[in-house]
Every structure is written in structure tokens, then in C-alpha cells.
C-alpha positions as CSV (number, residue, x, y, z in Angstrom):
1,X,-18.8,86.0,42.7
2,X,-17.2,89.3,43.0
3,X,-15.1,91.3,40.6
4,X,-14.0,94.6,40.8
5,X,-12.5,96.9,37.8
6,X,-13.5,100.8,36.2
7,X,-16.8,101.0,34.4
8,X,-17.6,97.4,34.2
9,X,-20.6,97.2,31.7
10,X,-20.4,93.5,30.7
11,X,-19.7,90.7,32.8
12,X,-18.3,87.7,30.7
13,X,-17.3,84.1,31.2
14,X,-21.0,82.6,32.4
15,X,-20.8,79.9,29.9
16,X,-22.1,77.6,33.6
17,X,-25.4,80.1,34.3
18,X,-26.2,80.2,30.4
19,X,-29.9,80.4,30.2
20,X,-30.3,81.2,33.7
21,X,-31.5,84.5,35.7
22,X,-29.1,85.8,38.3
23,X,-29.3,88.7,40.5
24,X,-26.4,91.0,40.7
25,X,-25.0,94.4,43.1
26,X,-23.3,97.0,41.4
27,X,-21.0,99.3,43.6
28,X,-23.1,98.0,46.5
29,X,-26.5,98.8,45.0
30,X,-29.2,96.0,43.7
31,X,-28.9,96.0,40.0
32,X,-31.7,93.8,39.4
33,X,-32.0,90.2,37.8
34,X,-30.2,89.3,34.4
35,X,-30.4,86.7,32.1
36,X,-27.3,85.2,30.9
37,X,-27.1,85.2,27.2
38,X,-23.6,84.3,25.1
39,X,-22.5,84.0,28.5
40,X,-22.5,87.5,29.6
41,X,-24.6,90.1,30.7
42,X,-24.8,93.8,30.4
43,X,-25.4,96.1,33.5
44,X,-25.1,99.7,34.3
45,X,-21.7,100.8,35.2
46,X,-20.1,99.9,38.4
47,X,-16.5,99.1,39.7
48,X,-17.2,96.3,41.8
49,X,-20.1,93.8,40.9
50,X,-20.9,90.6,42.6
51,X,-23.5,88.5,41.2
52,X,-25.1,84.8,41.4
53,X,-28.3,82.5,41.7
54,X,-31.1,83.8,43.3
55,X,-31.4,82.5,46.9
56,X,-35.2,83.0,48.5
57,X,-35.4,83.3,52.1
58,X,-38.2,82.1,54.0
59,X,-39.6,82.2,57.5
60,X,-43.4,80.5,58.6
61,X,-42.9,81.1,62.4
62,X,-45.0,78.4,64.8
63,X,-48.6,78.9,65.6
64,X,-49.2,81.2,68.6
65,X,-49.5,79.7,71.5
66,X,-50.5,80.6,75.1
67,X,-51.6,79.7,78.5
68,X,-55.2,81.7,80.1
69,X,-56.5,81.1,83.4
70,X,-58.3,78.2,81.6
71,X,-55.7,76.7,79.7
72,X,-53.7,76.1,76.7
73,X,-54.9,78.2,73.5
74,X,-54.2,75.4,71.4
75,X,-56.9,74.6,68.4
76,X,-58.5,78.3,69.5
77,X,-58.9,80.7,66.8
78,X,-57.2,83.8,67.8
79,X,-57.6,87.8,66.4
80,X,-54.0,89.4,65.9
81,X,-53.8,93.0,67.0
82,X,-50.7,93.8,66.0
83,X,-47.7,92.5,65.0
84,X,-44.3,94.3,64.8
85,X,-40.8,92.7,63.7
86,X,-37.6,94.2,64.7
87,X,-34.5,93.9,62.3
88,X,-31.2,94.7,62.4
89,X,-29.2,95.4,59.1
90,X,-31.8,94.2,56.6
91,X,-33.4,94.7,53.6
92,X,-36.2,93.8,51.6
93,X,-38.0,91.6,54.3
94,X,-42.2,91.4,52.5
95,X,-44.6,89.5,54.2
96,X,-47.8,87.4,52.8
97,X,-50.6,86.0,54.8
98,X,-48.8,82.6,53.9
99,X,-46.8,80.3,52.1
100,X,-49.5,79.5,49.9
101,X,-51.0,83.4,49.7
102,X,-50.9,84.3,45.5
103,X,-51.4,87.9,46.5
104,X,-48.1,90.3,46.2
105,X,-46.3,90.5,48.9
106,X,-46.1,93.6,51.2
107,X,-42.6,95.0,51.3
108,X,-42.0,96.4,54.6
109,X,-38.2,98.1,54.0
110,X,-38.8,101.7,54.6
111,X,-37.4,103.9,52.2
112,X,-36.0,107.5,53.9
113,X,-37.5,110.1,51.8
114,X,-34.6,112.0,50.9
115,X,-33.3,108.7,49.5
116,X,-31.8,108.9,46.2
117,X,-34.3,106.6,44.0
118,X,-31.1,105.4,42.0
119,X,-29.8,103.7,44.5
120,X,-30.9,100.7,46.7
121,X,-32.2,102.1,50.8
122,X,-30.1,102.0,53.3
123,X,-29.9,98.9,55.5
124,X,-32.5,99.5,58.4
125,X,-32.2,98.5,62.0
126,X,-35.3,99.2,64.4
127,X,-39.0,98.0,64.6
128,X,-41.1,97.7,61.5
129,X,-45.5,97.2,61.5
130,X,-46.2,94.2,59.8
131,X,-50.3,95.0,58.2
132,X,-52.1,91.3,58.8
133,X,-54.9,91.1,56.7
134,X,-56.3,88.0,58.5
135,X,-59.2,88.8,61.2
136,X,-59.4,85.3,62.8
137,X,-57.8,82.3,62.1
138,X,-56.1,79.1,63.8
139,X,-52.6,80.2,64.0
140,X,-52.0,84.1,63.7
141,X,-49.4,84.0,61.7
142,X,-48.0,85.7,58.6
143,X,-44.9,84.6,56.1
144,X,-42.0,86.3,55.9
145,X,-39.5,86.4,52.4
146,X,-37.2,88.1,50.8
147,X,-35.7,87.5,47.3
148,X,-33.3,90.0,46.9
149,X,-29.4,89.6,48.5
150,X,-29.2,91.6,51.1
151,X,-29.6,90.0,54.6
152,X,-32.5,89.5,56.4
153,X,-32.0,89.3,60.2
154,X,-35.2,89.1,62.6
155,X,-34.1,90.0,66.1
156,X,-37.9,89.3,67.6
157,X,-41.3,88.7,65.8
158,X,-44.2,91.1,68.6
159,X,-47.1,89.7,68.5
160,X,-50.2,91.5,69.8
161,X,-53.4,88.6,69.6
162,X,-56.4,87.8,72.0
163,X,-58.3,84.5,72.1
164,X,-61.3,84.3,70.1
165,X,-64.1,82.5,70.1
């Protein structure tokens, strides 16, 4: 939900998220999450909010896969060089080794450094190095999230592997 005004500092009429944590964008910037409490919530300043339930994005791509002189690679452990994902528009894409992975994640948005550090990065467009902590293993893959709104799009997941033994 969207609503616009001058110096908004409480948003009212949540009596249907009471209880629940929702994530809200002031003047285009991420705010942060908010529990609703007497159906409102109070946030810095802004003239047009939008807010709502979190939504989680997830992407586990297919195991890697490829044909050598001697055959499939199917079943073969394989050692990823290097992978690199190229976006377009996105922010806040982390990675984990996987879906099950209780480490934090690794937050790959890149953050300009004359950025001001009130105010959420720009949306970024081009290739970003994705750090796979996994030396071997049956798939060479690595998870992909994001739990903040703003968009996520993956324009091609790079992959840089060699068959192991």
C-alpha cells in the first residue's frame, strides 16, 4: 500500500497487520521492518510511504551440468572457479552456500562510496562476484535471496567449474 502526504511520521489504520512485522519505503528509501502496534507504526519522516508483508525471494538454480569428451558430468563432483551474476536494476540480492546454510548470508549490492549512508544504494545494473565458499561438491551451486522490496532481476548466473575427481 502506498500513501503519499507532508511529513508522514505515523501510519494508522493497520488494525488487519496488528501484531505483524512489515517492511516499509519512505520517499523511495528502505525504512526498515516495523511492528504494528495499536494499528500503526511510527517511521522517520517521508511524503510518500508504501509498506506491506515481507515477501522473500528465492532462487536454488539446477546442478551444473556438462558434456567432456567422455561424457555427461552427471553424479561428478565438480570445483567452481568462479561464479559471477549479472543484474539489472536490483538490490539486495545475498547469496548462501544453500537453502539449508545457517551462516549469514553474503550481501552482494555494492554500495558507491560517495553514497550517502542515510539513504538506501542506488539500484545497480552490471556483473557482480559471487565468493563460493564450497571447494568440491556434487552440484556447484550457491542460493540466492533477498528479503528486502526492491527487485531482484538475474539476467545470467557465469559459472566458471572444472570436473573433479
Amino acid at each position: 500500500t502506498t500513501i503519499t502526504g507532508t511529513n508522514i511520521t505515523t501510519v494508522t489504520g493497520l488494525d488487519h497487520l496488528e501484531g505483524e512485522e512489515i517492511q516499509v519505503l519512505g520517499n523511495g528509501d528502505y525504512l526498515g521492518k516495523f511492528t504494528v502496534a495499536s494499528n500503526s507504526i511510527t517511521i522517520p519522516a517521508s511524503n510518500k510511504v508504501t509498506y506491506g508483508l515481507p515477501i522473500e525471494a528465492k532462487l536454488w538454480p539446477m546442478p551444473l551440468e556438462g558434456i567432456t569428451a567422455s561424457g555427461t558430468t552427471s553424479g561428478d563432483k565438480k570445483r567452481v572457479k568462479e561464479i559471477t551474476i549479472d543484474v539489472m536494476n536490483s538490490l539486495g540480492i545475498q547469496t548462501k552456500d544453500s537453502p539449508d546454510d545457517t551462516k549469514e548470508p553474503t550481501d552482494l549490492t555494492p554500495r558507491q562510496s560517495d553514497a550517502d549512508l542515510g539513504s538506501s544504494p542506488a539500484l545497480y545494473s552490471g556483473k557482480l562476484e559471487v565468493r563460493n565458499t564450497l571447494p568440491r561438491s556434487f552440484d556447484g551451486n550457491v542460493f540466492y535471496q533477498s528479503d528486502i522490496p526492491f527487485g531482484v532481476f538475474i539476467r545470467n548466473i557465469i559459472t566458471k567449474w572444472e570436473k573433479t575427481s
